[in-house]
C-alpha positions, -999 to +999 in steps of 0.1 A: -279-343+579-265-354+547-244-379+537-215-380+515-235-400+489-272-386+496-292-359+474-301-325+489-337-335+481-362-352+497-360-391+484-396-387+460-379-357+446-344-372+439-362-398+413-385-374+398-359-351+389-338-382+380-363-391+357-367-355+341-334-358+333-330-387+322-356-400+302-356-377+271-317-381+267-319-415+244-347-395+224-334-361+212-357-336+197-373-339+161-364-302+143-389-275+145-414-277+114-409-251+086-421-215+096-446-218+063-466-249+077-467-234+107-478-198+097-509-214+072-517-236+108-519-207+125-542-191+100-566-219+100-572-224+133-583-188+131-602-193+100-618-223+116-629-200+149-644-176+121-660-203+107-674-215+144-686-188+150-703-183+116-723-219+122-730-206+161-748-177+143-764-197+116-777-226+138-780-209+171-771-241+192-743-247+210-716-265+194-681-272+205-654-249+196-621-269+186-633-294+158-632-267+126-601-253+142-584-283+143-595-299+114-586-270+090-555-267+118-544-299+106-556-298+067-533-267+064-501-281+075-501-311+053-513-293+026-487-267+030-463-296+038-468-314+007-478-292-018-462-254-013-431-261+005-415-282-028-423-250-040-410-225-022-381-237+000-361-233-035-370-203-042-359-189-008-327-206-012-318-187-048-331-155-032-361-153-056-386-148-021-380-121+007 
């Protein structure tokens, strides 16, 4: 039966949902990254399968599948980052793009 001050959970699942809720309060979310870093990431990890697959072919051992995809994953976004958004955020603003 519960009390006036007791949770209608069991006591292990009172302070894990305590904790779920609690914890990422002092630490709000960073904003989402710009959709053009994430669109040229999401082209290189597919590029980087491509090119996966191509050494699978060429070498015929196995070898493992994420390294390429990550590396060109991650090569992509800082380039895009760094070098095309200075580019093109302005251009979206004035209404040159889209």
């Amino acid at each position: 039966m519960a009390g006036p001050h007791s949770s209608p959970l069991p006591p292990p699942s009172a302070v894990y949902a305590s904790f779920i809720a609690i914890n990422p309060a002092p630490h709000p979310l960073p904003p989402p990254p710009p959709p053009p870093a994430v669109y040229a990431s999401f082209i290189a990890i597919i590029a980087g399968l491509g090119v996966t697959l191509l050494l699978l072919a060429l070498t015929q051992k196995a070898l493992p599948a994420l390294p390429v995809s990550i590396a060109l994953g991650v090569l992509f976004y800082f380039v895009t980052r760094l070098a095309m958004e200075p580019f093109l955020v302005p251009l979206s603003v004035l209404g040159v793009m889209y």
